[in-house]
C-alpha positions, 0 to 999 in steps of 0.5 A: 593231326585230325586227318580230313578222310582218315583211311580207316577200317570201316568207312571214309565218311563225308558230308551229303549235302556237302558232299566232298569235305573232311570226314569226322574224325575218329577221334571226336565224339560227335563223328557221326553228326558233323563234318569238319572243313580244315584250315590248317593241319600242318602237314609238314611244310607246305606253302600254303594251308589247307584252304590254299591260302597264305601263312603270314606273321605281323611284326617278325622281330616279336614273332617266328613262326615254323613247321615243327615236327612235334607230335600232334593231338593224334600223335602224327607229327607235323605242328605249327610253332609259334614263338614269342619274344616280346622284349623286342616289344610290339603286338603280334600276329600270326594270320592264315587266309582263309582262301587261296589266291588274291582275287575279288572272291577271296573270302569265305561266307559263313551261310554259304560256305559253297557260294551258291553251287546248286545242293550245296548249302552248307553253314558253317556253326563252329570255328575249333582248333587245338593248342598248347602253349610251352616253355613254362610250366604251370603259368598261363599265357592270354591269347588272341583268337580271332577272325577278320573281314575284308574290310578289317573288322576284327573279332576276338576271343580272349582267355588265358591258357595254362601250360600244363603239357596237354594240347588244349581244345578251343571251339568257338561258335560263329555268332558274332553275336554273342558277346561271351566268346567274342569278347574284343574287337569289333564283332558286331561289325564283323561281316559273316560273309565276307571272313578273310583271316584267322588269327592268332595273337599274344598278350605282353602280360605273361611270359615274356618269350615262349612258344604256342604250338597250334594244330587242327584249325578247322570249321565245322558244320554240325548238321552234315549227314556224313555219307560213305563213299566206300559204299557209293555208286561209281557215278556218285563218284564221278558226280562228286568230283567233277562238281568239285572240280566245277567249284574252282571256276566258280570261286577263282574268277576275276571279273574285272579281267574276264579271265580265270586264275590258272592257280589258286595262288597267283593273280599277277600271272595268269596262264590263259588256258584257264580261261578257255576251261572257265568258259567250258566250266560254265557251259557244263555247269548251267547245264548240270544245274549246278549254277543258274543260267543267268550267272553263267551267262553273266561271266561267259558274256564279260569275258568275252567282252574283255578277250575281244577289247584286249586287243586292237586290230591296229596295234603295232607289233611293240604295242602288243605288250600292253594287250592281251595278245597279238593278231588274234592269238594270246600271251601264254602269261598275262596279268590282271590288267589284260597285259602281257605279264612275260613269256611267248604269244602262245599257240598251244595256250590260245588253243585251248583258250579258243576252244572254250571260245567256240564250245560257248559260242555253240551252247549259248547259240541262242544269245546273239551277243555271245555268237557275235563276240565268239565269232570274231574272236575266234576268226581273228585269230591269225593261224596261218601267220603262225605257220612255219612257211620257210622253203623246205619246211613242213608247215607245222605250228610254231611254237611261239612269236615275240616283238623285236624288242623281246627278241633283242633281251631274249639273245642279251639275256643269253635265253637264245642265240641268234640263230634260235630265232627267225623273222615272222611274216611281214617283218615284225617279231620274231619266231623261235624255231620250234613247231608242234611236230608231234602227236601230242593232245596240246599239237591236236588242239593247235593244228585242229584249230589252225587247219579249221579256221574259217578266215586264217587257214593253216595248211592240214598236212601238218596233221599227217605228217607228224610220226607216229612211232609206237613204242611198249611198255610190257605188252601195251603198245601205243603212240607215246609223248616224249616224257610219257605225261598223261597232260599229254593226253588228256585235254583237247579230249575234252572238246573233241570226242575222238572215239566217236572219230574213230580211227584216222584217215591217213593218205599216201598209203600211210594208213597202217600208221593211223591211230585211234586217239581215244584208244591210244589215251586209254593205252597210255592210263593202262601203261600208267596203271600197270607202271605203278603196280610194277613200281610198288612190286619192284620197291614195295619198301620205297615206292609205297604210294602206287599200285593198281588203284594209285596211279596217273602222273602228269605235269605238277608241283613235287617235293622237296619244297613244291615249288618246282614244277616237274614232268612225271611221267609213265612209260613208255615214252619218247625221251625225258627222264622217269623221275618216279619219287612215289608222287602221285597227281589224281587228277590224271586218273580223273581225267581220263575216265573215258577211256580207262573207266573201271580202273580209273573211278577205283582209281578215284575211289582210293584218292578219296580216303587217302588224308589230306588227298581230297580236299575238303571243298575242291576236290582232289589235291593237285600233288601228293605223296604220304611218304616223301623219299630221301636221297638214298631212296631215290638214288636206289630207285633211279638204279633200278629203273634204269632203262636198256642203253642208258650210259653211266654218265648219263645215270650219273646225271639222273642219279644226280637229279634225284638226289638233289630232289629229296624229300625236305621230311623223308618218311613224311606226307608231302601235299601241293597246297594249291590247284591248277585251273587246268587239271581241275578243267580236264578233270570237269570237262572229261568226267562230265563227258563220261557222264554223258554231257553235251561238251564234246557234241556241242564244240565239234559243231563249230565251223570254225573246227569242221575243215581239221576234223574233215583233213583226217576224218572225212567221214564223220557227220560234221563232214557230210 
């Protein structure tokens, strides 16, 4: 397999003016002169391609297709295997998306392979792949080689192909113009700038069964100055990932909604808190000129026209199902429609939606319209009826409300028992009992919010009555989360510059208690740092991912199969379970760059040579491993990391849980082949403030954030 930003002796190369794409490989004779864009690398089995889009076969009685763990070109195993029957008659096809996810942009523009993102004018001149056909020696089977536009145009390139034991090279310009590579279908019709599919298909007249194994697929721009990052500056590496990470907003938005896709894979269920980094993204964007003000201000405008119409100030409890929320606050889950598409009126996931609500609404102070829609978005948001007014209660935020009819299916479905739940105010719906009573960065966008609103106020002693228990790793003392996720950390930083803050003021002689909240999230990546460093020491054999420049753990997909969704975490930590598999999420060290710099752009330095780790055109991989580990492994590294007064049985169970998590592939890199609209948010939003951006100065302005802030920072100039 060619490997994108193969770790090599001397340099990791990447393109200049696209800066962030694959490196020439070391192993082609025109590596100095061109940058390759990978589509498919066949890593071992991952659910989607390196463009994060879909694997698909048409007419699955002709065809099969599965990872095999064949010897690539370069001898790394990992291929794709196709194998053919075609005595079960019928054409066949075997398709690769040429994006991620199934929105409206889902396409790829061979003129403008970066959609308009400012300095970023790349042309793709090339489609190349490596392929091998199999099963009968010295015969030659005909395929199909082709790409497809949306609306169905199809070009191919037809020729037959010996099997002769060798993986043969197949490079085919991108001018559909000329008729000797594209000699079927459609071509002169095919769209350039609209390319959906790559595909590949067999011809009857062969054999009739065999296999095609197909490696390397990948688009090449063969006039990219390769730049070495080894050698870059510090911001030159903050620059290029957080424009990276500003890419995915401007690809994964869907403009009938308004609302920004939450992963690059899914467009029926969308996380709102994607929406509120959309809006932040654009602000950031149109000021770092990136994307032109007009565009910037077309999105922000369409959804907040969209948030403001989704709901309707007199829809009754039941009818909010069919909106995208309720009382001003919004489904964790809704669907392209605006609807809900399951899960809880969320507070947390309004909050950060909200925030970008107010960050743009204090860009944009000059667009009338913007600062209309904003503020009554913001001020219907219904805070203090989400607060936990119960007698003997601390007014903490609940967690989540549902309508009576949610309730009911909740308790038949065996989700809750009934005691599980309590009547909201006024009768309609239903709260589960559970409140924002810790110290986290998803409490702190919440209870900011809530204390801070302008029309629904929450009370702000849930602020200083959260605990506030420092615990250790080694020599590192702070206030952790409970499973000890740098999720937990990192986001509502983006919005409020708690350095600036400083340290809180605390009544009622708890100031001993008060914490610095930037220092304590520059605590926790030390933790973090130090924790894969003395993994990797403990278990250099099995643990060979981490160490002081591959670090950071947070809330993401992890093998076997990533398609479960795990918390890694870092001591120390409240509760949870440390479930250390050599699986790493850069986007942890990248989105505290503020408060951990030095180690954490070395961090992001490393992430950039790994292969496969950043991505050709969006930046870092939410998810990876170079080695997965099996059973055996981790069940030795659950022992050795078994903390002071964990029972057996308890262990039992943790060792249980590793075991059943093992890699698919032990010994084999493992990718997650898509991104999260949420760490590519964090990602932006922090280390564009590290690069001195206007985000954190410009929401903190809000007046609808002045009365939190003040409750525990009476002295900041907001207050005055």
């Amino acid at each position: 397999m060619r490997r994108t930003l193969a770790a090599t002796a001397t340099a990791a190369l990447l393109c200049t003016g696209a800066a962030g794409a694959a490196t020439a490989v070391p192993d082609s004779p025109r590596a100095a002169q061109e940058v390759t864009y990978p589509l498919l690398t066949n890593d071992p089995e991952t659910g989607f391609n390196d463009m994060l889009g879909d694997h698909s076969i048409i007419n699955g009685d002709v065809l099969t297709r599965r990872w095999d763990a064949a010897k690539g070109p370069d001898g790394r195993p990992g291929v794709l295997r196709l194998d053919y029957d075609f005595a079960k008659k019928g054409s066949w096809y075997a398709v690769e998306s040429l994006w991620g996810g199934d929105g409206d942009n889902v396409y790829l523009d061979r003129d403008d392979f970066f959609r308009g993102v400012a300095g970023e004018k790349v042309k793709l001149d090339a489609l190349r792949l490596k392929l091998k056909p199999t099963g009968h020696p010295g015969k030659k089977v005909e395929l199909f080689i082709g790409l497809r536009d949306k609306k169905g145009k199809k070009a191919w390139h037809v020729a037959e192909y010996v099997d002769n034991g060798q993986w043969q090279d197949v490079d085919l310009p991108l001018d559909f113009t000329d008729k000797k590579t594209w000699n079927d279908g459609q071509p002169g019709d095919v769209d350039p700038h609209q390319l959906e599919e790559f595909m590949i298909n067999g011809d009857p007249g062969g054999p009739v069964e065999g296999s095609v194994l197909v490696d390397d697929v990948e688009f090449v721009d063969s006039d990219a100055k390769p730049e070495d990052l080894t050698k870059a500056s510090d911001d030159r590496i903050a620059e290029l990932a957080s424009k990276r990470a500003f890419q995915y907003f401007v690809d994964y938005y869907h403009r009938p909604s308004g609302l920004w896709q939450s992963e690059t894979t899914k467009l029926w269920q969308i996380n709102i808190s994607a929406t509120g980094y959309g809006l932040s993204a654009m602000a950031i964007g149109e000021k770092r000129g990136w994307i032109s003000r007009e565009e910037a201000l077309g999105r922000v405008t369409n959804t907040l026209r969209k948030l403001y119409d989704g709901q309707k100030a007199d829809a009754d409890a039941e009818d909010s199902v069919d909106q995208n929320g309720y009382r001003g606050l919004y489904w964790h889950w809704t669907n392209s429609k605006g609807k809900r598409a399951f899960g809880e009126l969320s507070t947390v996931d309004s909050g950060f939606l909200l925030m970008g609500v107010q960050h743009v609404r204090e860009h944009y102070r000059d667009v009338p319209e913007v600062v209309d829609l904003a503020t009554k978005i913001i001020e219907r948001a219904d805070w203090d009826w989400m607060t936990d007014k119960r007698r003997g209660k601390v007014p903490y935020q609940l967690f989540s409300w549902y309508p009576d009819s949610v309730c009911k299916e909740r308790i038949e479905e065996g989700k809750d028992d009934a005691d599980d739940q309590f009547k909201a105010v006024g009768g309609q719906g239903c709260h589960l009992d559970e409140h924002w009573d810790r110290p986290t960065d998803e409490g702190f966008v919440v209870q900011l919010q809530a204390a801070g609103s302008t029309k629904h106020p929450a009370p702000t002693d849930a602020w200083f009555a959260w605990p506030r228990e420092r615990r250790s790793y080694g020599d590192i003392s702070l206030v952790p989360t409970y499973e000890g996720s740098m999720f937990a950390y990192m986001f509502t930083h983006g919005w409020i510059d708690f350095a600036r803050l400083g340290k809180e003021t605390l009544p009622g002689g708890k100031q001993t208690q008060a914490v610095n909240w930037a220092e304590n999230t520059g605590l926790a990546a030390r933790a973090a740092r130090q924790f894969a460093t003395d993994q990797h020491t403990k278990l250099p054999k099995i643990m060979t991912e981490y160490g002081p420049d591959a670090w950071g753990r947070s809330d993401a997909d992890g093998p076997p199969n990533g398609r479960e969704y795990r918390v890694y975490g870092s001591p120390p930590m409240r509760g949870g379970h440390v479930h250390s598999d050599n699986t790493l999420q850069p986007h942890a060290a990248a989105s505290v760059v503020p408060y951990y710099p030095k180690e954490s752009l070395r961090a992001l330095r490393h992430f950039m040579t790994v292969p496969g780790v950043w991505n050709h055109r969006l930046g870092f991989t939410y998810s990876y491993t170079t080695k997965q580990l099996s059973a055996d492994e981790l069940e030795q590294a659950a022992r050795a990391n078994r903390a002071p007064g964990t029972s057996d049985e308890k262990l039992a169970k943790e060792i249980a849980f590793e075991r059943k998590n093992a890699g698919a592939h032990p010994g084999l890199p493992w990718y997650s082949r898509k991104l999260s609209g949420m760490s590519q948010g964090a990602m932006l939003m922090n280390l564009d403030n590290h690069r001195g951006g206007t985000t954190q100065a410009e929401t903190m302005r809000s007046p609808d954030l002045k009365r939190g802030i003040c409750a525990a920072w009476p002295k900041d100039a907001v207050c005055q």
